[in-house]
N, CA and C of each residue as an Amber inpcrd file, in Angstrom:
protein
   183
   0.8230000  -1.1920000   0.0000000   0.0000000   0.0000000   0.0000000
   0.8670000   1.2560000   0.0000000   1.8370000   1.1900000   0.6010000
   3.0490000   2.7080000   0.5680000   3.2460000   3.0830000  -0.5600000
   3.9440000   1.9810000  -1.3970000   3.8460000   2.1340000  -3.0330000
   3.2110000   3.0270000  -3.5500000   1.3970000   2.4080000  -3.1750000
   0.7400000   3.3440000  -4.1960000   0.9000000   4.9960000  -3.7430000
   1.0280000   5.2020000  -2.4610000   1.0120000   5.9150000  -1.7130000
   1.9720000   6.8670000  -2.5280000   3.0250000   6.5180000  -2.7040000
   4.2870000   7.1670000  -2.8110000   3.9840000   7.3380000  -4.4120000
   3.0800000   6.6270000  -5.2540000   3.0140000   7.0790000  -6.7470000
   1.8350000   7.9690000  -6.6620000   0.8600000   8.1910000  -5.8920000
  -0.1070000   8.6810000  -5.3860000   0.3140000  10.5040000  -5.6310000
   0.7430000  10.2390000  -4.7210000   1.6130000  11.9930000  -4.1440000
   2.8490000  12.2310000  -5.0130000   3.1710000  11.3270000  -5.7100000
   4.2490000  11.8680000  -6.8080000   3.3910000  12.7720000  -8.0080000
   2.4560000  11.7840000  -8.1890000   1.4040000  12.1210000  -9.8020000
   0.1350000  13.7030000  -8.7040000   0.7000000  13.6490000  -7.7670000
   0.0730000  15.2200000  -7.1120000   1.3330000  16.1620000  -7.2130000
   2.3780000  15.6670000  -6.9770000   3.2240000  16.6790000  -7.2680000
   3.5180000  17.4130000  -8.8650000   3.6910000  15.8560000  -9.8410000
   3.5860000  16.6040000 -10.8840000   2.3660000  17.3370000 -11.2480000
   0.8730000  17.0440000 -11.1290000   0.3330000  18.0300000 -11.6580000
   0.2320000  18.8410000 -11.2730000   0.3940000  19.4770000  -9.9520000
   0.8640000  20.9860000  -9.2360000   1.7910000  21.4340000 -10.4470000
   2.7350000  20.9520000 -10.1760000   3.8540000  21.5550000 -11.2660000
   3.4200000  21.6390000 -12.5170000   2.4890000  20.8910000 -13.1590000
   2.5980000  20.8820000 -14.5030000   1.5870000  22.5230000 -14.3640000
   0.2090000  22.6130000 -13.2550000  -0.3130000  23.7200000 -13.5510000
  -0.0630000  24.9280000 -12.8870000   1.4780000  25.0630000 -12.3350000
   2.1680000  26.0020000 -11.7790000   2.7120000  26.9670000 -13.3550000
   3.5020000  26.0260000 -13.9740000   3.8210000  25.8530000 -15.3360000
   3.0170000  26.7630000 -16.3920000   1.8010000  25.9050000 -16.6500000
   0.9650000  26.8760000 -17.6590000   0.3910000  27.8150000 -17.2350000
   0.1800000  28.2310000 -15.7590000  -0.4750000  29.1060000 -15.3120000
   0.5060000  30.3920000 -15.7150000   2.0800000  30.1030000 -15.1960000
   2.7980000  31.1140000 -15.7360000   2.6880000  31.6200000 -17.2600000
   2.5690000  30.9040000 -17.8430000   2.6030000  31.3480000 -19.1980000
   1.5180000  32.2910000 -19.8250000   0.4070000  31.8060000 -19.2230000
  -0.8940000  32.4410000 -19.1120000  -1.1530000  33.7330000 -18.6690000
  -0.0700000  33.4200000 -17.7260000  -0.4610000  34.7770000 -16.7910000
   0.6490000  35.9980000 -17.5710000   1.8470000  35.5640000 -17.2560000
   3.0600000  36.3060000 -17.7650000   3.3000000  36.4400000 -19.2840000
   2.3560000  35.6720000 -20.0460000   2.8560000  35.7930000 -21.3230000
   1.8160000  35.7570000 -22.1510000   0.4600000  35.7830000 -21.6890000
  -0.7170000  35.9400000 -22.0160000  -1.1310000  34.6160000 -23.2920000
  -0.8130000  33.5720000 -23.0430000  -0.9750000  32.5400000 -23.5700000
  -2.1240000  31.8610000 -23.4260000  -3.2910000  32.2360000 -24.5430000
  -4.5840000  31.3720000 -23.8650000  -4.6880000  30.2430000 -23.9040000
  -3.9200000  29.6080000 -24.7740000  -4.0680000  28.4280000 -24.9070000
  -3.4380000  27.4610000 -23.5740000  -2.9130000  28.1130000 -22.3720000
  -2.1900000  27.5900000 -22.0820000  -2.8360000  27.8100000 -20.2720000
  -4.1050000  27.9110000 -20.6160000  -5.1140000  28.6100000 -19.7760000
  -5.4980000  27.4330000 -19.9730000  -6.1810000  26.8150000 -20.8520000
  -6.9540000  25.7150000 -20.7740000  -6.1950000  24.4990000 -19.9890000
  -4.7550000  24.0970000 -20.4030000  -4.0000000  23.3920000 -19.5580000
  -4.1830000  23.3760000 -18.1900000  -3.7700000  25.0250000 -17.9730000
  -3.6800000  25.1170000 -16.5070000  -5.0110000  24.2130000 -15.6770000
  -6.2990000  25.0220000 -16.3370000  -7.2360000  24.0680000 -16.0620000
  -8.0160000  22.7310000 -15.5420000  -7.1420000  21.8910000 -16.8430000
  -6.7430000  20.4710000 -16.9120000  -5.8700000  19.9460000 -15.4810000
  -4.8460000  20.5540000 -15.5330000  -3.6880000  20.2410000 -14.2900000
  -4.3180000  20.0060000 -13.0180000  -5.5320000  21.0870000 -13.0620000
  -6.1060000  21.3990000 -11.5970000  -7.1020000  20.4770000 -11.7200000
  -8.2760000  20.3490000 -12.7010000  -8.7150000  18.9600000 -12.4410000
  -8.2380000  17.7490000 -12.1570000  -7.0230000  17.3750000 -12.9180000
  -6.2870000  16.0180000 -12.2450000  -5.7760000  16.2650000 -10.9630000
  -5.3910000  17.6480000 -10.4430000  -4.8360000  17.6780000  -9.1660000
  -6.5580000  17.4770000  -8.1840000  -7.3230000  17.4910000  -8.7170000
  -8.5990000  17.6160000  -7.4640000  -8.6370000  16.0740000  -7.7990000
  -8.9220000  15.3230000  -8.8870000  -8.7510000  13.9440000  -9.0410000
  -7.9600000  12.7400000  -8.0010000  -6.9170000  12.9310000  -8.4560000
  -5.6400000  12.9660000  -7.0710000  -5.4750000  13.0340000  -6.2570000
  -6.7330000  14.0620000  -5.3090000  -6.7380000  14.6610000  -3.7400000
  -7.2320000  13.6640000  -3.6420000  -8.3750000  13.3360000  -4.3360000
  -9.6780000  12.4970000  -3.6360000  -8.9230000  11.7380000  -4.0430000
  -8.2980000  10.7050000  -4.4260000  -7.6130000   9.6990000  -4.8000000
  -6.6960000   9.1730000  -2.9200000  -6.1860000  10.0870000  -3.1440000
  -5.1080000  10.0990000  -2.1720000  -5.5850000  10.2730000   0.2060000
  -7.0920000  11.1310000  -0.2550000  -7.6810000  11.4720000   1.1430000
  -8.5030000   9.6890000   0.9610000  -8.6620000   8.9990000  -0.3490000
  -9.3560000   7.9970000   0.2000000  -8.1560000   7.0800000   0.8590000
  -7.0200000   7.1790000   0.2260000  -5.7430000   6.0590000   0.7260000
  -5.7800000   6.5300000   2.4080000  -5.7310000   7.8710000   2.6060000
  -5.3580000   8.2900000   3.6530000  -6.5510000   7.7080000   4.9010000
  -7.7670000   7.5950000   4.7880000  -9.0490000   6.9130000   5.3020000
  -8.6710000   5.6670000   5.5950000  -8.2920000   4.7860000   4.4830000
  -7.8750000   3.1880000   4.5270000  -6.9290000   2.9360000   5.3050000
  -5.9100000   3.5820000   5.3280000  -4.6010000   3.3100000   6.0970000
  -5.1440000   3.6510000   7.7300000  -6.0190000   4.6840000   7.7940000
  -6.0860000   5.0010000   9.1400000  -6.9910000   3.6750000  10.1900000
  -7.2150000   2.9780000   8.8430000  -8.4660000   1.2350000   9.6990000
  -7.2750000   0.6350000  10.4130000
């Protein structure tokens, strides 16, 4: 179960980063297209939470 744990919160770290990333571009460089990404990033990062608060529930049995 750590495993998943540990691929869990990796695939949360990258999509933080990935929509840290396009957000800059968006923001600083007025890239719309890169708005929609950001987007994306943050849905897989809310994906992920709940992914990860359910591991966190299980482990606590």
């Amino acid at each position: 179960m750590v495993k998943n744990n540990i691929m869990t919160t990796d695939k949360i770290r990258e999509a933080f980063e990935a929509y840290i990333e396009e957000n800059e571009k968006f923001v600083e460089k007025g890239n719309k297209a890169a708005a929609g990404r950001a987007r994306k990033a943050l849905m897989e990062l809310a994906k992920l939470c709940k992914v990860r608060r359910a591991e966190i529930l299980e482990e606590k049995k």
